[in-house]
C-alpha positions in Angstrom: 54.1 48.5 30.1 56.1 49.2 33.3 54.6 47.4 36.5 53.6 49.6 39.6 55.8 48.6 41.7 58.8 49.2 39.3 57.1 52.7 38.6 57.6 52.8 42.3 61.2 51.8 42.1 62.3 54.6 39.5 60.4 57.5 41.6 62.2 56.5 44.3 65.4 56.6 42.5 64.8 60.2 41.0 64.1 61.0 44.6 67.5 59.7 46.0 69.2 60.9 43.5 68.1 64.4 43.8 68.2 64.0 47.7 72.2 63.4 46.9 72.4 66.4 44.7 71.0 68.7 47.6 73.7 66.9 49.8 76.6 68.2 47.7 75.1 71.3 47.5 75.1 71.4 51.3 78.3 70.1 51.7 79.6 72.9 49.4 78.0 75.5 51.4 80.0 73.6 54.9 83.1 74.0 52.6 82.6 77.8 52.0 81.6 78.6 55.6 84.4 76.7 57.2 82.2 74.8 59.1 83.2 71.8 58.0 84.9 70.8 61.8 81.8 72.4 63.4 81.4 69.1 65.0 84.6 67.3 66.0 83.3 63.7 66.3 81.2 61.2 64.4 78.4 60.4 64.2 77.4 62.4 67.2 77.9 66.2 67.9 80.0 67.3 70.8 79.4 64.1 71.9 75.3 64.4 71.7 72.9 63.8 68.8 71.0 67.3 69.5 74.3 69.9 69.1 74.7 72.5 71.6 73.8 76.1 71.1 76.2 78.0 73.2 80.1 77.2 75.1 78.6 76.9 77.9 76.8 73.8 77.5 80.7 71.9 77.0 83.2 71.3 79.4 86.2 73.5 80.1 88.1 70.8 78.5 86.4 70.1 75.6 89.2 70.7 72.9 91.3 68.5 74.7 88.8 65.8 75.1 87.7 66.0 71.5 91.0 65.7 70.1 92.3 63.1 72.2 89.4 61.3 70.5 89.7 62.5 66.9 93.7 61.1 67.6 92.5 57.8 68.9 90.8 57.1 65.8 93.4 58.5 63.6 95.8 56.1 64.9 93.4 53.0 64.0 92.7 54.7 60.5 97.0 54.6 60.0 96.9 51.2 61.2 94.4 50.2 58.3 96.5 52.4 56.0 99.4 50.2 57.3 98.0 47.4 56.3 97.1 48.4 52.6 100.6 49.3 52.2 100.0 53.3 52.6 102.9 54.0 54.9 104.1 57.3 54.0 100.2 58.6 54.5 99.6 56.6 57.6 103.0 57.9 59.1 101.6 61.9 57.7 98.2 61.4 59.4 100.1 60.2 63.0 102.7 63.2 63.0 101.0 66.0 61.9 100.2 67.0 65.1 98.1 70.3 63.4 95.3 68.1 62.3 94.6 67.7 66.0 93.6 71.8 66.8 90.5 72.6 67.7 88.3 75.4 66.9 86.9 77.7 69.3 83.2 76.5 69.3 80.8 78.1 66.9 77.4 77.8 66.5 76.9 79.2 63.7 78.9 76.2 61.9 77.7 73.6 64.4 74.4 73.6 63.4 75.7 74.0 59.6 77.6 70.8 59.9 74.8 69.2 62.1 72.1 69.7 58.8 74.8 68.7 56.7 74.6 65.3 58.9 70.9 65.1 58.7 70.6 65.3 55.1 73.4 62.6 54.7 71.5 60.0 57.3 67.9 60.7 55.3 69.8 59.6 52.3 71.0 56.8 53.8 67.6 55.7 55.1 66.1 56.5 50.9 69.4 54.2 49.9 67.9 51.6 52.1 64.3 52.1 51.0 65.5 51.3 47.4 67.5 48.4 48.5 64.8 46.9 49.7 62.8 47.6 46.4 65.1 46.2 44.4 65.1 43.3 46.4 61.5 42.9 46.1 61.9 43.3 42.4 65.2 41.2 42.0 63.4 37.9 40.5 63.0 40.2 37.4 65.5 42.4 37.7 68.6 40.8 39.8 71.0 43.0 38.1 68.8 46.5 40.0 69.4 44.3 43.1 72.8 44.0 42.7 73.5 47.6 41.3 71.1 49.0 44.5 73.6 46.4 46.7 76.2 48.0 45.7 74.8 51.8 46.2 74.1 50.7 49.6 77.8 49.4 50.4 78.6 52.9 48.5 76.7 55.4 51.0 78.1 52.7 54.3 81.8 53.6 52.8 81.0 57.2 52.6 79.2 57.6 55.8 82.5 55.4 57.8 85.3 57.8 55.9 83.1 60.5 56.6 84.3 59.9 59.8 87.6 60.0 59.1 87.7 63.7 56.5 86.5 64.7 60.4 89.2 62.6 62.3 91.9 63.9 60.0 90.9 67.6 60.3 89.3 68.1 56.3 92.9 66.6 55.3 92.9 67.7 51.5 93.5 63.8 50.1 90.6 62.7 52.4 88.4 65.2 51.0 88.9 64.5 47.4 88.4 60.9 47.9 85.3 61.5 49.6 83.9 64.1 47.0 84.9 60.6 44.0 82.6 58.6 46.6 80.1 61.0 45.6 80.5 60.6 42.2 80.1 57.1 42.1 77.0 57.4 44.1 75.8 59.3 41.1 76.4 57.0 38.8 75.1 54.0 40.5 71.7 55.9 40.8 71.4 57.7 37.6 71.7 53.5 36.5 68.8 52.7 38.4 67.1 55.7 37.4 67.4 55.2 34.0 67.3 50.8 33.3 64.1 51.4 35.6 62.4 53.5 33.6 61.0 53.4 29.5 64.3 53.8 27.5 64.4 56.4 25.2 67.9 55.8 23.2 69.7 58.3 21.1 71.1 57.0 18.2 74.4 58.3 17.4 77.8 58.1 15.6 80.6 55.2 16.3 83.4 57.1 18.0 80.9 59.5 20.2 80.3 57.8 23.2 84.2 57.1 23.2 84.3 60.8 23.0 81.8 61.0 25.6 84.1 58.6 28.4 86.8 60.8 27.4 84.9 63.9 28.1 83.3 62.4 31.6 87.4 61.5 32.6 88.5 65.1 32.0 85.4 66.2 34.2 86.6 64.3 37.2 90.0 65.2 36.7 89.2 68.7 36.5 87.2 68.0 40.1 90.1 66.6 41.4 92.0 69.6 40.4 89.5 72.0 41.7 89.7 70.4 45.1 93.7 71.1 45.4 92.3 74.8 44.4 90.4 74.5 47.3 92.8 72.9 49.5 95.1 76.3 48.8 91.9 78.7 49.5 91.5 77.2 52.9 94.7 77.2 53.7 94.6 81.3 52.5 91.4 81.5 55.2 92.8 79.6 58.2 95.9 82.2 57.5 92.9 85.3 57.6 94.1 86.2 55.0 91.4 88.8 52.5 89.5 87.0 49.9 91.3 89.1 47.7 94.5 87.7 47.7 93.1 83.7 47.9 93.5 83.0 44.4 97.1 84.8 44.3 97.7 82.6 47.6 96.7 79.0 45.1 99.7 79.6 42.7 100.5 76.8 40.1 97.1 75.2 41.4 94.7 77.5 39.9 96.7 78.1 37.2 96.6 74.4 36.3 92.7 74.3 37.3 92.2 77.2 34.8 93.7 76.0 32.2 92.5 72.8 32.4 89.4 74.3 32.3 89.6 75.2 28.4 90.5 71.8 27.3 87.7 70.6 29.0 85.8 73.1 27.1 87.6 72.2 24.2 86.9 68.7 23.7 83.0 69.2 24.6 82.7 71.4 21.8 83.7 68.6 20.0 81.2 66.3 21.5 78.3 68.5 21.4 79.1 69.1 17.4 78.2 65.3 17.0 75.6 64.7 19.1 74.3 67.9 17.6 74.6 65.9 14.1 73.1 62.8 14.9 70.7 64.2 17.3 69.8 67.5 16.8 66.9 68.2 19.0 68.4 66.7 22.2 67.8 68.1 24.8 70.3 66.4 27.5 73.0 67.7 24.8 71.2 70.9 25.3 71.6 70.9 29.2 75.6 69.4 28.7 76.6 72.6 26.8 75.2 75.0 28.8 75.9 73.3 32.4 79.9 73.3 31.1 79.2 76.8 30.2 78.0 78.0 33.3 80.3 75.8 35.3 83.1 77.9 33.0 81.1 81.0 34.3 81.2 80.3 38.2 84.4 79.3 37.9 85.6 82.7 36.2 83.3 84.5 39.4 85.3 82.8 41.7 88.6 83.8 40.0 88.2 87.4 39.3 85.1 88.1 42.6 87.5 87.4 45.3 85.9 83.8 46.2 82.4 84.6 46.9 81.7 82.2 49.2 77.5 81.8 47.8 79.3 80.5 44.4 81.6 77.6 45.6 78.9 75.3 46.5 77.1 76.0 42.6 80.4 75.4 41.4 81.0 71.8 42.9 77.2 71.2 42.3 77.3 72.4 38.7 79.9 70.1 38.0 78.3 66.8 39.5 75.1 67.6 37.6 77.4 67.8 34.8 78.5 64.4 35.3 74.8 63.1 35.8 74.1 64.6 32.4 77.2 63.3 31.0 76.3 59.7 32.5 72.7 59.8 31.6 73.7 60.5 27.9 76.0 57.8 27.8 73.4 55.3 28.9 71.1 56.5 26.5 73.3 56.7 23.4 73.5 53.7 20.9 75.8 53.6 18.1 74.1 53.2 14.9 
């Protein structure tokens, strides 16, 4: 019988979790609008926590002053990459002087990006909220504790190089470091969700949950591949170039992420033919095969639907469901 306050504990975990979801959705639809430097500092917005509506509220100077504070921070980001031993990117990052242009002010993608920010701190507040559960709980459970520890040290990494994916002017590596911090996010919560709850395990053969980490690698590879995609496409729109010659504009990228693509496909066909043997009437092996599908789907609507900019964002958040589901499986599976 699970106690109320641990009943407590896993609602609040669904909660965050699907509070993290509607934040990658969101930051999908900032990708596809551009609006991604709508605000050129962090955490505040054009230097204020309420964005401004029109031009005229900023100073003549305001590209100049923003950027001479998006370089100042770049320079202590290289510093730190310094450190680490990342010289060749900390030396990129200080002389590409390009990552230092500012957009004319928009509104429009201001106030995108601004939401984008609110969701992102309400999620960190919930993150907090279940650290402080868990802590409560952690004479019972000191491994939740830990695992909510570490989802909180998660979201304060993701917020900080949030920062920096602004500093750096949506540099493509920064980007796709910040969309694996997502990931992992995922995965720390979906643990919580679950070991929180009533287990329900799925009995199933020796070699499939093997199959199943392989299956969850080639996802996040195929992410990371669909991000240099998306790298390309914005550099196609910064060029205004039509949305019908973005994909032609990717080159060996797409053609890699498309192929890709049916491996991935390939080797969950696999999967799903032996959960389907072991477990017949499951129905998160049910919502694996047709999430890959439609992510197969959006991706082929992108491709041959010049971009349609309503899709990207349920393309990225297609595939992180995907890997909840694929995660969530895992957990539940036990080799008989």
């Amino acid at each position: 019988m699970i106690s109320t306050a641990t009943s407590r504990f896993h609602r609040l975990c669904l909660v965050t979790l699907v509070a993290v979801y509607f934040l990658i959705l969101v930051g999908g639809i900032v990708r596809s609008t551009g609006s991604g430097m709508g605000c050129p500092d962090w955490p505040r917005c054009f230097g204020s926590w309420v964005p401004p509506t029109s031009a005229d509220q900023l100073p003549a100077d305001y590209k100049e002053k923003f950027a001479a504070f998006r370089d100042k921070k770049n320079q202590k980001f290289a510093w730190y990459l310094q450190v680490f031993g990342f010289e060749s990117t900390a030396n990129a990052i200080l002389n590409d002087k390009s990552i230092l242009v500012e957009a004319d002010f928009n509104v429009a993608k201001t106030w995108i990006e601004y939401v984008n920010r609110i969701v992102g701190v309400t999620i960190g507040l919930l993150i907090i909220a279940v650290f402080i559960q868990s802590f409560m709980l952690r004479k019972t459970n000191k491994s939740w504790f830990w695992i909510a520890f570490a989802t909180l040290v998660t979201v304060i990494i993701q917020g900080w190089f949030g920062s920096i994916v602004v500093s750096t002017n949506l540099t493509s590596w920064t980007i796709t470091l910040h969309m694996l911090l997502a990931f992992v996010l995922v995965g720390l919560l979906i643990w919580l969700f679950v070991r929180s709850g009533e287990t329900i395990e799925l009995a199933t053969g020796k070699y499939t949950r093997l199959m199943l980490l392989f299956c969850m690698l080639l996802l996040i590879i195929q992410v990371l591949l669909g991000t240099e995609v998306r790298a390309a496409i914005d550099r196609a729109a910064n060029l205004l170039l039509p949305r019908t010659s973005w994909i032609s504009e990717t080159g060996e990228a797409f053609l890699i992420h498309r192929s890709f693509s049916w491996v991935l496909v390939f080797f969950h066909a696999i999967l799903a033919y032996r959960l389907f043997k072991t477990t017949p009437f499951n129905s998160l092996t049910v919502a694996l095969v047709l999430l890959i599908l439609l992510t197969l789907i959006t991706g082929a609507g992108m491709a041959y639907f010049a971009v349609p900019a309503f899709l990207q964002p349920i393309h990225l958040l297609v595939a992180t469901v995907t890997f909840g589901i694929q995660f969530l499986l895992f957990l539940r599976l036990k080799t008989i």
